[in-house]
Backbone as ProteinMPNN parsed JSONL, in Angstrom:
{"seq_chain_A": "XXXXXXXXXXXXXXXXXXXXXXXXXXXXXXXXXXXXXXXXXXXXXXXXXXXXXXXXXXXXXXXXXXXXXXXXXXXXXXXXXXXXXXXXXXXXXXXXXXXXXXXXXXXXXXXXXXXXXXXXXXXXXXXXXXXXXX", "coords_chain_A": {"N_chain_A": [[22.306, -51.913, -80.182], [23.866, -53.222, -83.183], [25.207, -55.983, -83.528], [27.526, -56.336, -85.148], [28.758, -53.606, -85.132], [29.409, -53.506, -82.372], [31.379, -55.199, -82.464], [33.283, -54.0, -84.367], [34.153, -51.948, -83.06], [34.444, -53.323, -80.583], [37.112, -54.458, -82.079], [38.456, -52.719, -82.502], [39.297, -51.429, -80.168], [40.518, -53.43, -79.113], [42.867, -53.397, -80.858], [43.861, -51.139, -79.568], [44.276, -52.072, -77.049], [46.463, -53.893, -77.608], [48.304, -52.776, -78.431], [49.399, -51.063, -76.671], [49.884, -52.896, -74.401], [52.042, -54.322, -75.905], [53.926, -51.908, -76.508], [54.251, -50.956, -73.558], [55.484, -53.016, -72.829], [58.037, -53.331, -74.39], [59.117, -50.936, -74.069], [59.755, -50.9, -71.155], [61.066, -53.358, -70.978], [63.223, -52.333, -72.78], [64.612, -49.828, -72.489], [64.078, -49.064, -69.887], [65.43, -51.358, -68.613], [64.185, -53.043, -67.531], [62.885, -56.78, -66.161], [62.498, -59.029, -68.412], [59.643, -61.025, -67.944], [58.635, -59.591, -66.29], [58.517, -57.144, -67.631], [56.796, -57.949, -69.442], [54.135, -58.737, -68.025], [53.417, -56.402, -66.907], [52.531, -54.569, -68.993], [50.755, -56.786, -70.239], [48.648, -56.509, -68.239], [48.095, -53.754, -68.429], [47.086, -53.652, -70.315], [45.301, -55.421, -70.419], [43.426, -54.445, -68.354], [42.881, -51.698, -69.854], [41.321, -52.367, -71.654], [39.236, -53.688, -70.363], [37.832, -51.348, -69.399], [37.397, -49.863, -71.87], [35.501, -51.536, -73.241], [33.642, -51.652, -71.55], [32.216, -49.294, -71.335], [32.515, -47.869, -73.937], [32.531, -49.365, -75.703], [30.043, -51.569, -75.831], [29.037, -50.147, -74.092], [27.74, -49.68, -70.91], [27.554, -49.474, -67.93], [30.925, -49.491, -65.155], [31.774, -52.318, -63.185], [32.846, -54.019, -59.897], [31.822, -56.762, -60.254], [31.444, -57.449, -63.035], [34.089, -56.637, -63.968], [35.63, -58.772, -62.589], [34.498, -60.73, -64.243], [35.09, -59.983, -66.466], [38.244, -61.341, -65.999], [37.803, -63.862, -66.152], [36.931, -64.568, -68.447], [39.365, -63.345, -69.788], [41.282, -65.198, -68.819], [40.3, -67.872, -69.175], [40.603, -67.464, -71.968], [43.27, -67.18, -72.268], [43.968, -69.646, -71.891], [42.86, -71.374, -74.1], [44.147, -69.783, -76.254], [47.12, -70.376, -75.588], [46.547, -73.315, -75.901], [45.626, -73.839, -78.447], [48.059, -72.833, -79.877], [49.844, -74.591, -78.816], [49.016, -76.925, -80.481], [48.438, -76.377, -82.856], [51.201, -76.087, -83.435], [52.337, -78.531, -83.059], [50.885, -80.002, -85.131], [51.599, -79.434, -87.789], [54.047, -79.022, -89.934], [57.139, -78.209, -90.227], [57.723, -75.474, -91.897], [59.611, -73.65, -93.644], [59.476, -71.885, -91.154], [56.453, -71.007, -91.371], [55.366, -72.377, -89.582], [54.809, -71.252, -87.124], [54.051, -68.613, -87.562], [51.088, -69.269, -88.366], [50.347, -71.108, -86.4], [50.266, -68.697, -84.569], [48.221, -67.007, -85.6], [46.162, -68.891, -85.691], [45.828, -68.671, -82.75], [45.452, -66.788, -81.99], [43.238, -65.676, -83.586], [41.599, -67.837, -81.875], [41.515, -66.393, -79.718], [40.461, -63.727, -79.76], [37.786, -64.378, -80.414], [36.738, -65.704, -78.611], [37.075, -63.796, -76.618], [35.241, -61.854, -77.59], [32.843, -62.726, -77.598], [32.343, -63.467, -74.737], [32.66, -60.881, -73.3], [30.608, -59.93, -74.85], [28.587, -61.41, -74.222], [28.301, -62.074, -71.747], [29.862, -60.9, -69.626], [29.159, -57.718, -70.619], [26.078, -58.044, -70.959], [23.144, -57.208, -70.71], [21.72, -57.739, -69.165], [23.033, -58.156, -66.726], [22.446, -56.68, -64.241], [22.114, -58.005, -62.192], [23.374, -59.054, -59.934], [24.646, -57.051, -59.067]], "CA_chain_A": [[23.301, -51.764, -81.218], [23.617, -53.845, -83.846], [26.506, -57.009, -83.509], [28.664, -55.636, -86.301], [29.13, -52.464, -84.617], [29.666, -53.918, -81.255], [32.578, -55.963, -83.412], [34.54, -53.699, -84.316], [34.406, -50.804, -81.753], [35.439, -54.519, -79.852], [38.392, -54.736, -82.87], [39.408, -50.983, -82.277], [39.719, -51.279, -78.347], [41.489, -54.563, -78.611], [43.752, -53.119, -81.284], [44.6, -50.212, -78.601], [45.681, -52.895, -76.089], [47.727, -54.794, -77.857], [49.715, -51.275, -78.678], [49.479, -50.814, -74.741], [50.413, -53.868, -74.163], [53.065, -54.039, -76.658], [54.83, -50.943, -76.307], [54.943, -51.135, -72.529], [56.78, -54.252, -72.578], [59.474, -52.622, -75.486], [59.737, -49.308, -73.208], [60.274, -51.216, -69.668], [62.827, -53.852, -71.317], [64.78, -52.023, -73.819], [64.957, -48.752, -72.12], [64.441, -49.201, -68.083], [66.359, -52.749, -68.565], [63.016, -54.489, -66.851], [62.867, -58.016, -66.546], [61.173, -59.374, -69.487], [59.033, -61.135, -67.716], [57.941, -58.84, -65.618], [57.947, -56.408, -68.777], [55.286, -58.334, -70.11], [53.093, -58.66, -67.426], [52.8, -55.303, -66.586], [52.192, -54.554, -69.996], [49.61, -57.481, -70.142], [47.34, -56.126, -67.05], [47.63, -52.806, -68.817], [45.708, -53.89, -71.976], [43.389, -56.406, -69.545], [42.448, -52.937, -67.841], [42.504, -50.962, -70.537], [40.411, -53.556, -72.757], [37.757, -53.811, -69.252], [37.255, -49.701, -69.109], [37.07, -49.3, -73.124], [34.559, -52.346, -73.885], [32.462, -51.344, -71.027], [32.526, -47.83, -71.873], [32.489, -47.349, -75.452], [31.733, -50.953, -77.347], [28.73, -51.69, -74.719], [27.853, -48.865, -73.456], [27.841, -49.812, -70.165], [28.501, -49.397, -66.183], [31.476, -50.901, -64.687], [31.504, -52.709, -61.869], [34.132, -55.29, -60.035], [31.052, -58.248, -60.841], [32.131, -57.208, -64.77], [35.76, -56.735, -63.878], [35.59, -60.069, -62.453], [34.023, -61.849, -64.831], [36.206, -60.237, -67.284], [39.033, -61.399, -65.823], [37.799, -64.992, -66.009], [36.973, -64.137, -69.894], [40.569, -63.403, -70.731], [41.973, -66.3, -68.471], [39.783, -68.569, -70.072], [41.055, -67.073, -73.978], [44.236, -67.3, -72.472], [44.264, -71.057, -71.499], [42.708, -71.254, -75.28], [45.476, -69.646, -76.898], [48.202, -71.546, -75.356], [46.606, -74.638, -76.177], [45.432, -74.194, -79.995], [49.287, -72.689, -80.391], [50.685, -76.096, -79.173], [48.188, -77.912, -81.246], [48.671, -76.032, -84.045], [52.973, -76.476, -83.896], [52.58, -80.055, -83.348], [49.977, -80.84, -86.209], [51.766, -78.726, -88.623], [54.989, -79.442, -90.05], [57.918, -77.105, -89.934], [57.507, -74.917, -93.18], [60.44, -72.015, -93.298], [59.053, -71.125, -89.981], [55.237, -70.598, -91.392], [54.005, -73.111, -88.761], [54.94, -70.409, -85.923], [52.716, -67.738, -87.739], [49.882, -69.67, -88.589], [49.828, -70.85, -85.146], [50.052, -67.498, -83.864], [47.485, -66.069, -86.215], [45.028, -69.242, -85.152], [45.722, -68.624, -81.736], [45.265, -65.611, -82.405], [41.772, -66.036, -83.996], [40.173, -68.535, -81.137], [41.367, -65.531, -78.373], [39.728, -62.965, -80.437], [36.474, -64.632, -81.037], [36.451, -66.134, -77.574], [37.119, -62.607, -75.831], [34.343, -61.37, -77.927], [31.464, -63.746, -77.381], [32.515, -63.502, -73.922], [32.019, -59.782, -73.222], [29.702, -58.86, -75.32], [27.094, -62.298, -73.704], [28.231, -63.013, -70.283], [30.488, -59.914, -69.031], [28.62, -56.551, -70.391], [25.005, -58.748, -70.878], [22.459, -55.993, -70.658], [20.608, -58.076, -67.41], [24.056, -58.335, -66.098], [22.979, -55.87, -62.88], [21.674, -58.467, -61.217], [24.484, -59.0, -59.262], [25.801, -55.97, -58.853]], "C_chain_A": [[23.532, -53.13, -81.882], [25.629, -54.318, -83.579], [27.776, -56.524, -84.079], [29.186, -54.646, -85.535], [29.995, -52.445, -83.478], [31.268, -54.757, -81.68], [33.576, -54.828, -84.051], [34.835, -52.491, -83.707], [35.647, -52.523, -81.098], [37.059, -54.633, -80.701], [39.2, -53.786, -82.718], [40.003, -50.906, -81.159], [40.837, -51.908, -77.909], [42.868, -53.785, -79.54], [44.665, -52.105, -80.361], [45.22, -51.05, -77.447], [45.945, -53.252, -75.997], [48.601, -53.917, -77.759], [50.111, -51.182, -77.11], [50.276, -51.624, -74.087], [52.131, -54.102, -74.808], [54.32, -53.113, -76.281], [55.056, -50.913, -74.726], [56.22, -52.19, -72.293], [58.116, -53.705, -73.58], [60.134, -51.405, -74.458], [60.335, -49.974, -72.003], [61.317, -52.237, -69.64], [63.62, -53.033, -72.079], [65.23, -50.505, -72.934], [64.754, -48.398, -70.693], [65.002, -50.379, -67.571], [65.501, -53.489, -67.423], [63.28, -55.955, -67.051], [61.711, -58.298, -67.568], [60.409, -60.192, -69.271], [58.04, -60.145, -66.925], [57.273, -57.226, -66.485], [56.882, -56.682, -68.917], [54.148, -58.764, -69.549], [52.533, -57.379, -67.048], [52.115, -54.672, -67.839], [50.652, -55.245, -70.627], [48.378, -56.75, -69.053], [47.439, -54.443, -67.295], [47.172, -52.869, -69.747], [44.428, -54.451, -71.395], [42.692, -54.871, -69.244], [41.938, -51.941, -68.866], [41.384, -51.812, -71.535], [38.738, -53.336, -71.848], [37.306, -52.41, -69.932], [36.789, -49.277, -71.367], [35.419, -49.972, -73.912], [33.307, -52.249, -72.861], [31.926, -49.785, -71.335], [32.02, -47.623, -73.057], [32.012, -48.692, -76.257], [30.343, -50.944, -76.621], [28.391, -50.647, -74.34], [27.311, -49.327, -72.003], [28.266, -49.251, -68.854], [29.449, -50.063, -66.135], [31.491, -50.995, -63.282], [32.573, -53.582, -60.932], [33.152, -56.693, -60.138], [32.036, -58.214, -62.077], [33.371, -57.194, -64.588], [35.896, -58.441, -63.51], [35.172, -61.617, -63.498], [34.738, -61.488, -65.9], [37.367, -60.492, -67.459], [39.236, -62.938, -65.986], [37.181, -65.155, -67.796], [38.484, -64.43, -70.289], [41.446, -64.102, -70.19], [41.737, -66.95, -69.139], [40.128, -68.487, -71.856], [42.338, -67.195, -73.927], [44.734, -69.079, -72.577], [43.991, -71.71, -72.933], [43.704, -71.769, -76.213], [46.527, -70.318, -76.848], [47.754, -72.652, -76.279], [46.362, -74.901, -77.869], [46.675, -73.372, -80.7], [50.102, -74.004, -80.328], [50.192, -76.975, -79.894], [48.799, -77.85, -82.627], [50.326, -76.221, -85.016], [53.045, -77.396, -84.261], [52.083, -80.901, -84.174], [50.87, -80.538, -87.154], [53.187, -78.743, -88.876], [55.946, -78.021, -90.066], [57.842, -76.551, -91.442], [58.179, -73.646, -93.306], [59.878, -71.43, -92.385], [57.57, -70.607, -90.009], [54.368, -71.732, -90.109], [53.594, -72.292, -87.79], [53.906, -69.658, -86.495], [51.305, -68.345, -88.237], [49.552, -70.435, -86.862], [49.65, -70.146, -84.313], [48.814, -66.876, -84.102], [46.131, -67.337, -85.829], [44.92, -69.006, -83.61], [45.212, -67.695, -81.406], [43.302, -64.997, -82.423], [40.93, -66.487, -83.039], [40.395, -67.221, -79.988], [40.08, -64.286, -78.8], [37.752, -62.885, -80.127], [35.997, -65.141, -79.742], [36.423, -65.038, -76.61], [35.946, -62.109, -76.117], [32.922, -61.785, -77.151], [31.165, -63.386, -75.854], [32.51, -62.024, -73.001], [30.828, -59.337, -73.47], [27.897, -60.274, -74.444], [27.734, -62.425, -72.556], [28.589, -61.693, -69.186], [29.829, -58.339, -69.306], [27.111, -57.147, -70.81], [24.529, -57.296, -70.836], [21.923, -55.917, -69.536], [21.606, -58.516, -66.617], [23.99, -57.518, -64.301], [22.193, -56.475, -62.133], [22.235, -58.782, -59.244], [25.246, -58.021, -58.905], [25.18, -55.146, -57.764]], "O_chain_A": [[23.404, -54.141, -81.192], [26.668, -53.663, -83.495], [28.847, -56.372, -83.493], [30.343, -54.896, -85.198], [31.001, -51.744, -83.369], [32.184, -54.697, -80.861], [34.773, -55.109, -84.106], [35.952, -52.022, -83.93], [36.858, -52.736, -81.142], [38.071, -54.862, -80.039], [40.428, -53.86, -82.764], [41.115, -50.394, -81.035], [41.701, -51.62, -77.08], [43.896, -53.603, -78.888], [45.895, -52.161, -80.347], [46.337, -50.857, -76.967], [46.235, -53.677, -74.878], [49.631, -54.091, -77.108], [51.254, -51.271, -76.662], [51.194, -51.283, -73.34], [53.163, -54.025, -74.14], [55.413, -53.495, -75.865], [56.26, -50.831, -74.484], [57.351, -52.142, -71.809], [59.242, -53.86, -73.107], [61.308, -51.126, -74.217], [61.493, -49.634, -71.76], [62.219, -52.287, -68.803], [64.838, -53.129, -71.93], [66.441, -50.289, -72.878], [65.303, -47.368, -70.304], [65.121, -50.567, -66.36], [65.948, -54.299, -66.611], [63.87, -56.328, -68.065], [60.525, -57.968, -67.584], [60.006, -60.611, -70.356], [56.819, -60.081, -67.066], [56.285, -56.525, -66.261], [55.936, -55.945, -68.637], [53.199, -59.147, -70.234], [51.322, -57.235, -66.877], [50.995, -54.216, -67.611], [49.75, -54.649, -71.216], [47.219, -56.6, -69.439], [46.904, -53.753, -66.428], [46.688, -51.813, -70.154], [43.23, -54.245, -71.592], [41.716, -54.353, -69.786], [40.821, -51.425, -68.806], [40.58, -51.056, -72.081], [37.633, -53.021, -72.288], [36.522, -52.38, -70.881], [35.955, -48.484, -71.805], [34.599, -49.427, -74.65], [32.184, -52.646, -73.17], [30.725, -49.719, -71.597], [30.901, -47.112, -73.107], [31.262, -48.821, -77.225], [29.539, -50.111, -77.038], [27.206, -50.316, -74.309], [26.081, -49.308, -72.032], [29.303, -48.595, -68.759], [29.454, -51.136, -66.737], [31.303, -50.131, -62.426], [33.464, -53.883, -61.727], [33.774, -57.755, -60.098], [33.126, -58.782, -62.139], [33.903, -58.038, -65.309], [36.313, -59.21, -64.377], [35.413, -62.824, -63.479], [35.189, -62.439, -66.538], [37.928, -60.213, -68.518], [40.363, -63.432, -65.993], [37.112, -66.339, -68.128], [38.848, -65.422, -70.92], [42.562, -63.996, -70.698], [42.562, -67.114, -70.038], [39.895, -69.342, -72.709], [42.949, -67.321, -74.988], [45.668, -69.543, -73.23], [44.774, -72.624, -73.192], [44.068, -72.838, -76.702], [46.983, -70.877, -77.846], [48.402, -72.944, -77.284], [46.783, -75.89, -78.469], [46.567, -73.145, -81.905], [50.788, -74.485, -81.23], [50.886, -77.978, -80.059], [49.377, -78.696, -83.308], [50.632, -76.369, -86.199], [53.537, -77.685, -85.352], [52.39, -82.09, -84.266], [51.182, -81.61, -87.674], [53.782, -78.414, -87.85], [55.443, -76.907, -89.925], [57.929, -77.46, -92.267], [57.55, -72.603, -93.131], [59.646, -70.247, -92.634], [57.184, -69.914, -89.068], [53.164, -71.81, -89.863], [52.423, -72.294, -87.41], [52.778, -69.897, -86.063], [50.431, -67.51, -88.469], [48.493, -70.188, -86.284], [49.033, -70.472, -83.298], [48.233, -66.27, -83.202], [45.032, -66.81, -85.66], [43.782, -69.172, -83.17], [44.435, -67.7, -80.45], [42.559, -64.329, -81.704], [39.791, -66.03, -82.944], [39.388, -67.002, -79.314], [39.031, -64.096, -78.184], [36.92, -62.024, -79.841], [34.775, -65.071, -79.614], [35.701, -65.267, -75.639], [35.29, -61.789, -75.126], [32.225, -61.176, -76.339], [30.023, -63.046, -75.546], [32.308, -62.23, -71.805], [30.1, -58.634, -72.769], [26.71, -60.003, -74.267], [27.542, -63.622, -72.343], [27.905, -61.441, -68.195], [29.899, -57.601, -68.324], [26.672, -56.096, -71.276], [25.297, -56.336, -70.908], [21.622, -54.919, -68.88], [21.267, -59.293, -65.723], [24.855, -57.594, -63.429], [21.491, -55.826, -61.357], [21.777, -58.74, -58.102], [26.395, -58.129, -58.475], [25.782, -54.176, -57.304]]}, "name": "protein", "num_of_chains": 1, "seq": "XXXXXXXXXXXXXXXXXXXXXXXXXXXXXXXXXXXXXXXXXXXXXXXXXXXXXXXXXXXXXXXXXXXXXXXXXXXXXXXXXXXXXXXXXXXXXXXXXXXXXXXXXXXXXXXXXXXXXXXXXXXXXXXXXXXXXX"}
């Protein structure tokens, strides 16, 4: 399958678990009075999972395995450690602008997780000669 394709099946999946993500954390604070931390982790490791089972599944076309779970778990650590860091980059380069520094550092942070989740599935985590290990 051709890259493109693989791109935005990958854009469709992720878009489902941000919503996943998202809306758990809104449902388990505003309406079971969760801690909002703990909202948003459960929330978080229901998009990671749901993100694993959809992009092996349906973008790739793939088996899964816990090698691939594993290595996609060190994927979206790695995009997370990223993110953080090209959001504080991005605050502290960028002057305060009616509050546009926050969304442009969201929306680059945004961008390197994206492109770094990608790369990172589609070459290392669903690989095609990935069952070596498994």
């Amino acid at each position: 399958m051709k890259i493109e394709a693989h791109y935005l099946k990958f854009l469709f999946g992720g878009g489902i678990s941000v919503s996943l993500d998202w809306s758990l954390f809104i449902f388990l604070s505003t309406q079971l009075n969760f801690n909002f931390i703990i909202s948003k982790a459960v929330g978080y490791v229901a998009g990671t999972l749901f993100a694993f089972i959809f992009n092996g599944l349906i973008t790739f076309r793939t088996h899964l395995s816990i090698f691939k779970f594993k290595r996609h778990l060190a994927v979206y650590f790695f995009s997370l450690l990223l993110n953080i860091t090209v959001f504080n980059l991005t605050m502290k380069l960028l002057p305060s602008l009616f509050g546009l520094n926050k969304l442009i550092a969201l929306l680059a942070a945004t961008g390197i997780s994206i492109s770094t989740n990608f790369i990172g599935m589609r070459f290392w985590v669903f690989q095609r000669n990935a069952s070596v290990h498994e």
